[in-house]
C-alpha positions as CSV (number, residue, x, y, z in Angstrom):
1,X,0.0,0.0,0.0
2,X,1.2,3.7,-0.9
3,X,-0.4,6.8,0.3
4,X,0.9,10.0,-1.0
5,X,0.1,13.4,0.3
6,X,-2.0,16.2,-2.0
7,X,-2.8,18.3,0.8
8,X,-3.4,19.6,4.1
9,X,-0.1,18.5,4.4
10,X,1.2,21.2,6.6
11,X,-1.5,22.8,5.8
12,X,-5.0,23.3,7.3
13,X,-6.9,23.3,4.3
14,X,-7.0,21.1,0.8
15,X,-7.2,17.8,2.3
16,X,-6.2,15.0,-0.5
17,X,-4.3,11.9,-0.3
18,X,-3.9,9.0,-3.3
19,X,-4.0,5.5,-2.0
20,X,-2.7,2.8,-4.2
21,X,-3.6,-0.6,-2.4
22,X,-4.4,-4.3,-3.4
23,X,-3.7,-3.0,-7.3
24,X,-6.5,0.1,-6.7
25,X,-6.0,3.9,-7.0
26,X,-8.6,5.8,-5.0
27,X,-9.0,9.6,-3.0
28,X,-9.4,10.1,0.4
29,X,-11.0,13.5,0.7
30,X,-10.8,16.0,-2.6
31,X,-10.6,19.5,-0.8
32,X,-9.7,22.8,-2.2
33,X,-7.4,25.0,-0.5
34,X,-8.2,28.5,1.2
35,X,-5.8,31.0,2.2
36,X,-2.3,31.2,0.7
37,X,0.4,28.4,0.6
38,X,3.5,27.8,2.2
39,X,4.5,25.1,0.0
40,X,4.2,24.6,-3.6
41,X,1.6,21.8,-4.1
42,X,2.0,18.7,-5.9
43,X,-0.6,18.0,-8.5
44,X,-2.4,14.8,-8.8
45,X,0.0,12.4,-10.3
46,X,-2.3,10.2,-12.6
47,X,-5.3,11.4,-14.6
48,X,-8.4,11.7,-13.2
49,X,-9.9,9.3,-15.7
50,X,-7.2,7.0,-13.8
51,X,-8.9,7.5,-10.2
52,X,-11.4,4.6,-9.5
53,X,-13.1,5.9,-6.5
54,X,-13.1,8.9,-3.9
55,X,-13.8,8.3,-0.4
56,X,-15.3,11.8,1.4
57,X,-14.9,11.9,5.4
58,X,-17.0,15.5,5.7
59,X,-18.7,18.0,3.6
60,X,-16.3,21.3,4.4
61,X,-15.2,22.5,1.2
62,X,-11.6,21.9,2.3
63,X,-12.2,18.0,2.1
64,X,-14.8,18.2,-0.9
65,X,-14.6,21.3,-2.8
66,X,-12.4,19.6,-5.6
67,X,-14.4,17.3,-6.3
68,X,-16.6,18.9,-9.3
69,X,-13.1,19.8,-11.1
70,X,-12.3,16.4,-10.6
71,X,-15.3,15.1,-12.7
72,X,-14.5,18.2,-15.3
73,X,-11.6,16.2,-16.1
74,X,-12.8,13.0,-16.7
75,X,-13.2,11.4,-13.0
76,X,-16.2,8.6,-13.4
77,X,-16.1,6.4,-10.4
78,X,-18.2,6.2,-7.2
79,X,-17.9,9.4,-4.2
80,X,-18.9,7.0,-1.1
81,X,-19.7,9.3,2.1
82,X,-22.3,9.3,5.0
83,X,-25.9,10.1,3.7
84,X,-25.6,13.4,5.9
85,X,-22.2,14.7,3.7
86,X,-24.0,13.7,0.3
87,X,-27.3,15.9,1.5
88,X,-24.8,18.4,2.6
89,X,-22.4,18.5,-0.6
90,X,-25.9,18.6,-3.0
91,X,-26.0,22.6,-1.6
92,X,-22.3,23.0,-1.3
93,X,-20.4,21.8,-3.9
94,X,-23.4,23.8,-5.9
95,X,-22.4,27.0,-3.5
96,X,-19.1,26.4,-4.8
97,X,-19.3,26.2,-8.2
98,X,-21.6,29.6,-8.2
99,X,-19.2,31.4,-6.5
100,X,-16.7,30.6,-9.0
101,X,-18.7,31.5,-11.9
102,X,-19.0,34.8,-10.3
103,X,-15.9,35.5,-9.6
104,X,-14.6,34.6,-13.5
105,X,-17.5,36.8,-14.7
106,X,-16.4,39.6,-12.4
107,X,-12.6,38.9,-13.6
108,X,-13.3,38.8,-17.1
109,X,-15.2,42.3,-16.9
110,X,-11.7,43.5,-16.0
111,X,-10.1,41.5,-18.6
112,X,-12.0,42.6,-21.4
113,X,-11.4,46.6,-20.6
114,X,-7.7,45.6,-20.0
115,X,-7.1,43.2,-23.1
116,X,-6.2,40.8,-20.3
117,X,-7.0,37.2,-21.4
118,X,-10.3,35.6,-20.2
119,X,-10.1,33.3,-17.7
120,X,-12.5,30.1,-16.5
121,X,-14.1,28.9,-13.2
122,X,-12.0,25.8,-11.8
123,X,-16.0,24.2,-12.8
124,X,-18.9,25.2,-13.1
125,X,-22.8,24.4,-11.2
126,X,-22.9,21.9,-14.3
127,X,-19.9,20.0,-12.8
128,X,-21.0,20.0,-9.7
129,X,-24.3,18.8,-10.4
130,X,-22.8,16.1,-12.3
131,X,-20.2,15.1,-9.9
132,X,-23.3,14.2,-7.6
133,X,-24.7,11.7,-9.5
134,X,-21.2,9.8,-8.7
135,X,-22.1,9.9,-4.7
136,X,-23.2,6.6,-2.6
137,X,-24.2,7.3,0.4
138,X,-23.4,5.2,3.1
139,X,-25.0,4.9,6.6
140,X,-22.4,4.7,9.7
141,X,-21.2,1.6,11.2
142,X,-21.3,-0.6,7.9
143,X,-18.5,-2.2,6.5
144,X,-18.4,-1.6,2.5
145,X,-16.5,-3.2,0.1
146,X,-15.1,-1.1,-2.7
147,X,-13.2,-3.3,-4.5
148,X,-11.5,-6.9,-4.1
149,X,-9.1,-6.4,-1.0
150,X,-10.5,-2.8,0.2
151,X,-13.6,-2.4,2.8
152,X,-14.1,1.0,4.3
153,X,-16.3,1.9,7.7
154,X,-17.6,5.2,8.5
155,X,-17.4,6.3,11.9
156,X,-18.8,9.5,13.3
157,X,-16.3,11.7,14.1
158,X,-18.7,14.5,15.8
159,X,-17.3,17.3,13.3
160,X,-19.6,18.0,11.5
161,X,-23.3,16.7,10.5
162,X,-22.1,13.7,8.6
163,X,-18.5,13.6,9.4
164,X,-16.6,10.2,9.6
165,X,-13.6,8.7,9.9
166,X,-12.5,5.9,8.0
167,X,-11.3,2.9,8.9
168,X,-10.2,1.1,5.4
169,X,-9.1,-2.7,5.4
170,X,-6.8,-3.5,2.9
171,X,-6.0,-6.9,1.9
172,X,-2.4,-7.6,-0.4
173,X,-0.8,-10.3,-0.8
174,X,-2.2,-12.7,1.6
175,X,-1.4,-9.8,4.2
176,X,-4.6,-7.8,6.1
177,X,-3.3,-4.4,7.0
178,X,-5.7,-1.6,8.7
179,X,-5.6,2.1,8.1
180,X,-7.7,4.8,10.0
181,X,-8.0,8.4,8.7
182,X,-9.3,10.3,11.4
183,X,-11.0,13.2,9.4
184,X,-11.7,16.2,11.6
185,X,-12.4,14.8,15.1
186,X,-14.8,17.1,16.2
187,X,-15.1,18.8,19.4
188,X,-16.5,17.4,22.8
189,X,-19.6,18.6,24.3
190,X,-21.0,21.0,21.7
191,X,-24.7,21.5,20.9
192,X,-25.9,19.7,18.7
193,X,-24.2,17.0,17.7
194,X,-22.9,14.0,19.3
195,X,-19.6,13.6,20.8
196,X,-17.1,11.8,18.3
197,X,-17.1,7.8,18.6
198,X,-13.2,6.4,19.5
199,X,-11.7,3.6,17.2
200,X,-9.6,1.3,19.3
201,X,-7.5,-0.6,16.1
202,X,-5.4,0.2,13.2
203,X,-1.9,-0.5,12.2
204,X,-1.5,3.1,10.6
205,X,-3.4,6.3,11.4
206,X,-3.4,9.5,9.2
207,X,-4.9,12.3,12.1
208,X,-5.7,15.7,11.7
209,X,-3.5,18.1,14.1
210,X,-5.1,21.7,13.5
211,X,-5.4,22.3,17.7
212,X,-2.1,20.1,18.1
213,X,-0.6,23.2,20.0
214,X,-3.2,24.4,22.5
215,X,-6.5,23.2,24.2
216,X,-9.1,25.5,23.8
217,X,-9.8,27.6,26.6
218,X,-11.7,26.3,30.2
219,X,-15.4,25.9,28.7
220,X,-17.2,29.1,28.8
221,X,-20.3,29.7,29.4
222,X,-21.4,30.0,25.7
223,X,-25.1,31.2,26.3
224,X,-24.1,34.2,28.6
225,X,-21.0,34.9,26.6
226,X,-23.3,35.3,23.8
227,X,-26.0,37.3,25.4
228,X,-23.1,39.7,27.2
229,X,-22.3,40.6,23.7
230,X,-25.8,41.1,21.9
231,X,-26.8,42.6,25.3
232,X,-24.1,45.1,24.7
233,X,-24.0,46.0,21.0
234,X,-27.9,46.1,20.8
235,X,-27.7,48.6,23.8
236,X,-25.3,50.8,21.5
237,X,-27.8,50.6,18.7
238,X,-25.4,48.3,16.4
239,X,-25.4,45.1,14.5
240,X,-23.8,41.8,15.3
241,X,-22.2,40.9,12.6
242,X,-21.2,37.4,12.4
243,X,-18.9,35.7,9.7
244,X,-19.9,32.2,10.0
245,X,-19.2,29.0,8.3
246,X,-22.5,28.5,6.8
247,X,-22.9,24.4,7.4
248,X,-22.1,23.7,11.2
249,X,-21.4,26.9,12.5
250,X,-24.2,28.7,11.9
251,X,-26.6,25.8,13.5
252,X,-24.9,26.0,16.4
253,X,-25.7,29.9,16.6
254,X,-29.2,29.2,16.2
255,X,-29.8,26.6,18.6
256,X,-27.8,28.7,20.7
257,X,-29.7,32.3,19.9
258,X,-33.1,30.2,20.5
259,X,-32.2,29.4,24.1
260,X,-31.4,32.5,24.9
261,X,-34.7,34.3,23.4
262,X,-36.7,31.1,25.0
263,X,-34.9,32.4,28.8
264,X,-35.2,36.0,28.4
265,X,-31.1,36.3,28.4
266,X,-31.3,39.6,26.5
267,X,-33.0,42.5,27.7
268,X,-35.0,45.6,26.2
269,X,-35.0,44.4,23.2
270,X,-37.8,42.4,22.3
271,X,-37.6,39.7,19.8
272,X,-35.0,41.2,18.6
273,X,-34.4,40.7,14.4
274,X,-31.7,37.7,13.9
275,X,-31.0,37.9,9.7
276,X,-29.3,34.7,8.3
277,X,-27.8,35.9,5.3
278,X,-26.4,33.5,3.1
279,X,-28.8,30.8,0.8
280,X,-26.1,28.2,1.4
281,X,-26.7,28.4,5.1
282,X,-30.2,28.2,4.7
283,X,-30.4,25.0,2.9
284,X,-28.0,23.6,5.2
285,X,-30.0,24.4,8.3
286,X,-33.3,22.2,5.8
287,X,-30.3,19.3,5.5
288,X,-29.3,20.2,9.7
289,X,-33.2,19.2,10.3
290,X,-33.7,16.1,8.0
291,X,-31.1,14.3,9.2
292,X,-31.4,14.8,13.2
293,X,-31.9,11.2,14.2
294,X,-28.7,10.1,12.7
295,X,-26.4,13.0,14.2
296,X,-28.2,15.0,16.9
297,X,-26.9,14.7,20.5
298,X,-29.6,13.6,23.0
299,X,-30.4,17.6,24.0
300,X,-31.5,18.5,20.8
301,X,-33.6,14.9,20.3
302,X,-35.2,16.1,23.7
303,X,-36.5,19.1,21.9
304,X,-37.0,17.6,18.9
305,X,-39.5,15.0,21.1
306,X,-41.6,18.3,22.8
307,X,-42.0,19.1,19.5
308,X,-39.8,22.4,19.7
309,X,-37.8,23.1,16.8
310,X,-34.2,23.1,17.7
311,X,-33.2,26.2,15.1
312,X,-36.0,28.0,15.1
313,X,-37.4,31.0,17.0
314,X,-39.1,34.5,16.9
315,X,-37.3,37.0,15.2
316,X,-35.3,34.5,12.9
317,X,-35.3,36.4,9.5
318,X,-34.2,34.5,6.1
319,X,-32.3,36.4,3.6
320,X,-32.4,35.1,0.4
321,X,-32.1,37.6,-2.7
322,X,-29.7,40.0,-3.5
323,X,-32.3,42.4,-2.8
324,X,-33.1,41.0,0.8
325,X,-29.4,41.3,1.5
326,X,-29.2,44.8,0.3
327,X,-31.8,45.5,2.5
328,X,-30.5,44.5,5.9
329,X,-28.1,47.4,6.2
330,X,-30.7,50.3,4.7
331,X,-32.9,49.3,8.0
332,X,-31.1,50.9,11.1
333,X,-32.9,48.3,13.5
334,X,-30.0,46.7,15.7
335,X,-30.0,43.8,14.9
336,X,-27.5,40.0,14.4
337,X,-26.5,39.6,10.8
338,X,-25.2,35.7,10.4
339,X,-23.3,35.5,7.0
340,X,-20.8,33.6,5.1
341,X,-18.1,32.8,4.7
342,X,-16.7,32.1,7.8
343,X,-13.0,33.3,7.2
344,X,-14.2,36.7,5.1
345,X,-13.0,35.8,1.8
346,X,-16.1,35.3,-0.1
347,X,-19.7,35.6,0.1
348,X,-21.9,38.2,1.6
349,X,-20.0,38.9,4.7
350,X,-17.6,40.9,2.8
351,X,-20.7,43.5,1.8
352,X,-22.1,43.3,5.9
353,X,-18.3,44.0,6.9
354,X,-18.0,47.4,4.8
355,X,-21.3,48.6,6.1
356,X,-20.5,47.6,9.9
357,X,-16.8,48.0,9.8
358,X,-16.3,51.5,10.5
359,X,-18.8,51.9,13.4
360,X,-17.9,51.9,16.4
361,X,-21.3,50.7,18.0
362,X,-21.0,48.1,16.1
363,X,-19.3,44.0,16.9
364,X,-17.7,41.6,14.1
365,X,-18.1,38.3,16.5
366,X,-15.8,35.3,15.2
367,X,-16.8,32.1,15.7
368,X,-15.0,29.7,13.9
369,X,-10.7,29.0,12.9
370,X,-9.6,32.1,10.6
371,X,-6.6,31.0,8.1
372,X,-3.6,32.4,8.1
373,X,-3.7,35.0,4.6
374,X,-7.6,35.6,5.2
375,X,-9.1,38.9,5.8
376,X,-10.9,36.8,9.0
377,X,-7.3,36.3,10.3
378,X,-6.5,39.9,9.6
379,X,-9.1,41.5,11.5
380,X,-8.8,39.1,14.5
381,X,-4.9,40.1,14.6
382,X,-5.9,43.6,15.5
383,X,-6.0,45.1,11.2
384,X,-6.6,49.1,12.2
385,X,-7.9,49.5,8.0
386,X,-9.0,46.6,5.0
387,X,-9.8,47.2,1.7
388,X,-12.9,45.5,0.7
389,X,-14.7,46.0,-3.0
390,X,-11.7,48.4,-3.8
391,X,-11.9,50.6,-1.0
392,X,-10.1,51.2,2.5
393,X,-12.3,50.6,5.8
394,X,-11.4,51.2,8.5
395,X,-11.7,49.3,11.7
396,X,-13.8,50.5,14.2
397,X,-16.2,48.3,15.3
398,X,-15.5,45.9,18.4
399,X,-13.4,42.4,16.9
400,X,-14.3,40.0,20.0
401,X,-14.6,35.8,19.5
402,X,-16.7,33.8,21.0
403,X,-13.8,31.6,23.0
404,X,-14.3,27.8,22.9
405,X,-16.4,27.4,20.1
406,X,-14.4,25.1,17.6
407,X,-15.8,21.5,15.7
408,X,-12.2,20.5,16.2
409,X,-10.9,18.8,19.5
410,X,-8.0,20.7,20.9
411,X,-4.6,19.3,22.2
412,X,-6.0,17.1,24.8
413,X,-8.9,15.9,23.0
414,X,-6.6,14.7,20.2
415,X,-4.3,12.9,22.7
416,X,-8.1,10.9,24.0
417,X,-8.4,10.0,20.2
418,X,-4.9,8.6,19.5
419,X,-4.8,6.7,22.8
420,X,-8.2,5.5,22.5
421,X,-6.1,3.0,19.7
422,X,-5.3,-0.9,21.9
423,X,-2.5,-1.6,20.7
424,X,-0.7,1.5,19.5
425,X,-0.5,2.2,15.6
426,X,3.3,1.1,13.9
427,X,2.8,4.6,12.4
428,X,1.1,7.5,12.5
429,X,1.0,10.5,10.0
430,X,-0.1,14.0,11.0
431,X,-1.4,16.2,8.6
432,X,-4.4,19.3,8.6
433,X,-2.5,21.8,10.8
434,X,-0.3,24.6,9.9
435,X,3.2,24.0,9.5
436,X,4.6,24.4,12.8
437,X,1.4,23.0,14.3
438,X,1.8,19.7,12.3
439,X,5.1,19.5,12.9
440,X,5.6,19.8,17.0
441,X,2.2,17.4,16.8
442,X,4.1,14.7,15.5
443,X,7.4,15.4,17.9
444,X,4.6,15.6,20.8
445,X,3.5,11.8,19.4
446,X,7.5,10.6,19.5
447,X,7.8,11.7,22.8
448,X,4.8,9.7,23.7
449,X,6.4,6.6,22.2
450,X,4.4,7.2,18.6
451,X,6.2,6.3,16.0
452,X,5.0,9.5,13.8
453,X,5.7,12.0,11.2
454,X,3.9,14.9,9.5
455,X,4.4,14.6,5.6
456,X,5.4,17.3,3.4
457,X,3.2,18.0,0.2
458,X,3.9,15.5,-2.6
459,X,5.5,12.7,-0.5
460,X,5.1,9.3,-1.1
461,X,4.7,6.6,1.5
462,X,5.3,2.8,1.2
463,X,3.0,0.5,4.2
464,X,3.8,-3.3,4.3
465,X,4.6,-5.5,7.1
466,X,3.3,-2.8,10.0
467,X,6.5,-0.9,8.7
468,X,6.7,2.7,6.8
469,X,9.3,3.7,4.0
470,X,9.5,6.9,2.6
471,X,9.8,6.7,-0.8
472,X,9.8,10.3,-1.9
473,X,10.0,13.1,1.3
474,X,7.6,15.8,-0.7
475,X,8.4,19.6,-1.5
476,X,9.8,21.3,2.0
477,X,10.8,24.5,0.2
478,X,8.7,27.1,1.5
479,X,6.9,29.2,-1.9
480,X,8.7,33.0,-1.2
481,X,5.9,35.8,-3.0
482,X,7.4,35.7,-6.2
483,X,7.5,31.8,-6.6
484,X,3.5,32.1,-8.0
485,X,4.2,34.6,-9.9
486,X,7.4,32.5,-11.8
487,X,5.0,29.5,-11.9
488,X,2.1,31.4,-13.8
489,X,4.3,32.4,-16.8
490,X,4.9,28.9,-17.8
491,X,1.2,27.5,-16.8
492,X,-0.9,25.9,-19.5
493,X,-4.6,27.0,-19.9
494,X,-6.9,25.4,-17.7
495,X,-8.8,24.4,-21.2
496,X,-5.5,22.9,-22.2
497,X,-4.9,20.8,-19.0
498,X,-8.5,19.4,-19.2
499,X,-7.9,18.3,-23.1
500,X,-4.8,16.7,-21.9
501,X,-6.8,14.9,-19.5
502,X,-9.5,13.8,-21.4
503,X,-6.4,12.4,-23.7
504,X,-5.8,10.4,-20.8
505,X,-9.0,9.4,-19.8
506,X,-9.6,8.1,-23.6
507,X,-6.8,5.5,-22.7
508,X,-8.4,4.6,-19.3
509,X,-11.4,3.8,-21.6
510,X,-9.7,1.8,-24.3
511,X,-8.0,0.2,-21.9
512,X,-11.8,-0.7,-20.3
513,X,-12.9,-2.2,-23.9
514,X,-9.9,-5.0,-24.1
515,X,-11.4,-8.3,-24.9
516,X,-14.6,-6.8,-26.7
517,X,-16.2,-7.9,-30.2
518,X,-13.4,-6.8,-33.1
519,X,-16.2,-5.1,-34.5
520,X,-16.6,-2.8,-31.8
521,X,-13.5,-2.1,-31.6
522,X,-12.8,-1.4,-35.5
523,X,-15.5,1.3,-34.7
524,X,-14.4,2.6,-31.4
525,X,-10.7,3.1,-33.7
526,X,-11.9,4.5,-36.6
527,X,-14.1,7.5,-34.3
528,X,-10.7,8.2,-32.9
529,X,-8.9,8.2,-35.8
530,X,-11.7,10.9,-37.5
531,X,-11.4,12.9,-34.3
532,X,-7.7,12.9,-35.1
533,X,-8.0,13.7,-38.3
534,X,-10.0,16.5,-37.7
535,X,-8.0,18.5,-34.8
536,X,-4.4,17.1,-36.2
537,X,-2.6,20.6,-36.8
């Protein structure tokens, strides 16, 4: 068995790693990156036509988001995730693709005045529809199997609505080896959704580190942290504005906002407005509620049961037009704005931000990890001015963050995770954390008496025999601000690179039609050889 590393290889986002095993080539999460690198990446290292199957722990773009360009370039096999991530990646990978149409449009509106060249979306809502017809869902607990010598599990991992882990078996050679990849293993104790379940056996692990440096602070008390600060801002006459992942994160907010309307934690204002700006989030909360008995931790059944709806309440305002956006900040009504993204970089938030900004009476409450290079991380670092829509704002409103509130264990929960394994792993690879996080995560492991190590982008592992070899280490030199710059002058098109790959996916397909009537095959030659014929220059 090999596994090579695509990303969130000390890195937090772009989660990808190829595993060939028992004679199979298959994904293990198909993120897209967010935020800037620190090392140049390693593209896939086969066509996509080449890829037999893609196995999806969670929904989060950073595991999924790559999947649509995957399919654009000739990907045909089966996506096998929870039924939970294949609701949720209908509305994402959809979200996705949209955003990037939009922000091609906007770029080629630029290019046209400029004489610039045109440029694409990565793929479009086509792809991405598309690409779902490839999903399988899978309940948890059920052992599948892909192909001969390779079963997978999912586990819930209490991340996110859906999350897993995945245990695969993997069979070569007479020899049974086990692999677990941990996914994000969510957070202890949060509302919602139930804690994550332990594995206790593998012979190699592959575990996420992004809080491998810190716990997360002594459990506040989120309700009256929460009320403190509406209680506050809505006393000043401001908004709340909240940047908030809009699947996960933005649940949570509700159940929480509900509780504190239900008990009267905020006073004066009334039922006050709460506007959840962002379509994606909205369909999510839909996908949140049909999929509660799965997923939902025994407080939110209980409500569930009285026949209370869990995120739902007085007040609660949908935003779903342009024009309903626009409208929030013409009504001076103090009031909570919930909007995505999460980290700032996209989405509405960024037209909430530039209204709400610059006035003082105002909060920008962070709820969720900001990446380093985001203009989330930015303001939470203490940014006095940004520049948003072409234009300089400055910071004026209160930055706070609601402490504690993360769908990631911390330090000590990922310690309870790894030790939960009887016996100990022969190996275990770190990845999802930022450089230096990933890094002292797998020295804290050899300290422990882990035999560990956090791989570089583009490294290439052997497995056999409960014992590791590296066959390639991966690119450890660290991209300086002109290295994209260098790389884009000799870049092919993205047209081009798909053409190539369709090249190569017609090979995976004659390659499917060996042994088939001579007569079919004459055909299938002479279509090819017309097709060359035509396009031969």
């Amino acid at each position: 068995m090999k596994l090579q590393f695509l990303g969130a290889a000390r890195e937090v986002t772009g989660s990808c790693t190829l595993v060939e095993a028992a004679g199979h080539r298959f994904l293990v999460d198909c993120g897209m990156e967010q935020g800037h690198d620190l090392y140049e990446n390693v593209p896939l290292p086969c066509a996509p036509a080449e890829v037999e199957a893609v196995l999806l722990t969670h929904a989060h773009i950073d595991h999924s988001g790559r999947i649509p360009y995957l399919y654009k370039n000739g990907f045909r096999g089966p996506i096998y995730a929870t039924d939970a991530t294949t609701d949720l990646c209908e509305i994402m990978l959809e979200d996705s693709a949209h955003i990037q149409e939009q922000d091609a449009e906007w770029k080629n509106r630029k290019a046209q005045r400029s004489g610039r060249p045109l440029v694409e979306p990565e793929y479009t809502t086509r792809d991405a529809e598309a690409a779902m017809q490839l999903f399988r869902p899978q309940p948890y607990g059920r052992t599948l199997r892909i192909f001969d010598g390779v079963e997978v599990t999912f586990t819930d991992v209490g991340h996110l609505l859906g999350s897993a882990s995945l245990t695969l078996r993997i069979t070569e050679n007479g020899e049974v080896q086990t692999i677990v990849f941990s996914g994000d293993i969510g957070n202890k104790n949060q509302p919602l959704l139930r804690d994550p379940h332990y594995l206790t056996a593998a012979d190699f692990v592959v575990m996420e580190s992004t809080y491998g440096d810190r716990d997360h602070p002594p459990r506040p008390d989120y309700l009256a942290e929460l009320a403190g600060i509406l209680q506050r801002t809505l006393d000043r006459g401001g908004n709340v504005v909240i940047p908030s992942f809009a699947v996960g994160r933005t649940q949570e907010l509700l159940y929480f906002i509900r509780q504190i309307k239900a008990e009267g934690r905020v006073k004066g204002h009334g039922d006050f407005p709460v506007y959840v700006d962002s379509p994606l989030a909205n369909r999510s909360t839909t996908v949140f509620r049909d999929n509660y008995s799965e997923c939902y931790d025994e407080e939110a059944l209980a409500l569930i049961r009285e026949g209370k709806n869990p995120l739902s309440f007085p007040g609660l305002c949908i935003s779903q037009t342009k024009e309903d956006s626009m409208a929030i900040n013409s009504d001076p009504t103090p009031k909570v704005i919930i909007s995505a993204s999460g980290m700032c970089d996209a989405g509405r938030i960024r037209h909430h931000l530039k209204h709400n900004l610059w006035r003082p009476e105002c909060t920008i409450l962070f709820v969720g990890y900001q990446a380093a290079g985001t203009l989330g991380r930015a303001l939470v670092e203490g940014a006095d001015e940004v520049r948003l829509f072409g234009e300089d704002v400055q910071v004026n409103a209160e930055i706070r963050q609601l402490t504690g509130l993360s769908g990631h264990a911390d330090r000590t929960g990922l310690e309870q995770w790894i030790a939960s394994f009887s016996p100990r792993p022969a190996f275990v690879f770190v990845n999802h954390g930022e450089d230096r996080v990933a890094a002292g995560w797998a020295e804290h492991l050899r300290q422990e008496g882990y035999t560990a190590a956090a791989p570089y982008n583009g490294s290439i592992y052997q497995l056999a025999g409960g014992h590791v070899v590296c066959l390639e280490p991966g690119n450890q030199v660290r991209l300086t601000k002109a290295a994209p710059q260098a790389r884009d002058v000799v870049r092919t098109s993205p047209a081009f690179e798909r053409l190539v790959n369709m090249g190569k996916r017609l090979l995976v397909v004659i390659e499917h039609n060996r042994g088939g009537a001579n007569k079919d095959l004459a055909k299938f030659a002479s279509q090819i050889q017309a097709l060359c014929d035509k396009w031969d220059r």
